[in-house]
N, C-alpha and C positions, 0 to 999 in steps of 0.2 A: 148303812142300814144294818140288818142282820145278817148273819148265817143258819143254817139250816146242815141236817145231815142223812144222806140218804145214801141208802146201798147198793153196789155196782145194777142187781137185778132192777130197783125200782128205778134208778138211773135209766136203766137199757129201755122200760118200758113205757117212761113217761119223760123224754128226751126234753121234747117242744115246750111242755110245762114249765121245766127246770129251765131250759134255756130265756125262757121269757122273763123267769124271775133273774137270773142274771144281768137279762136285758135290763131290769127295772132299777139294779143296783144290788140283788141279795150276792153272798157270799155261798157256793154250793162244798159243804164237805164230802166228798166220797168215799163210803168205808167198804171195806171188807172183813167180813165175821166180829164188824164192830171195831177193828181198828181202820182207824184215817189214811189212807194210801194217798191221797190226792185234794186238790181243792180247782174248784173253777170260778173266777173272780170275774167283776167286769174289767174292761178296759177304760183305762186310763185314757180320759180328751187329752189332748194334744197342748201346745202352748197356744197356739194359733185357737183352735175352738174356744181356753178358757178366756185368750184377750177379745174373742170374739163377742163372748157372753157376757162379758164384764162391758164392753161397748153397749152392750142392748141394753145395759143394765142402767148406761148414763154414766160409769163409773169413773170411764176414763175415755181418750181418743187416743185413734189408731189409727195408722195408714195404708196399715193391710203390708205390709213390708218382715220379711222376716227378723226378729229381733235379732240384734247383735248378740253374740257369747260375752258374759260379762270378764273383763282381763283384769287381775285387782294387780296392782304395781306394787311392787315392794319396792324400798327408798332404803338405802342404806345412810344415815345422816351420821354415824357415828367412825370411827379412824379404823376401829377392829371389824374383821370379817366374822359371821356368824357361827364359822367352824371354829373360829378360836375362842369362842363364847361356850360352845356345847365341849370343845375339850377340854377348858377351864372345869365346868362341871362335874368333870367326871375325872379329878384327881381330888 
């Protein structure tokens, strides 16, 4: 969405306001005497809430199970190790 900029005072006194547009997705800047000290952003859903949404969505199935971390393997198919490759480079 967008952002918005608004100063420590209006900040102080219209908290709930700002919060809610946060809540909605806005970007809040916070300035003081017109420079930006700060920002209040939304939070980021989860992995879980967006496989959850994407489920509702039809998009995919889930089992409700925490996703594995994905491990990429590197395969060495060649005779030389990678450190003799990057010190080759560098003469």
């Amino acid at each position: 969405m967008s952002e918005i900029r608004v100063g420590t005072r209006e900040l102080k006194n219209r908290l709930s306001e700002y919060l809610r547009r946060v809540k909605a997705g806005q970007t809040i800047l916070v300035t003081e005497r017109g420079k930006t000290i700060g920002q209040i952003v939304p939070v980021k859903p989860t992995v879980e809430e967006r496989l959850r949404g994407m489920v509702e969505a039809g998009l995919v199935e889930w089992n409700d199970r925490k996703p594995e971390p994905y491990q990429p393997a590197a395969v060495n198919r060649g005779t030389r190790q990678l450190s003799d490759l990057v010190a080759e480079g560098r003469e």
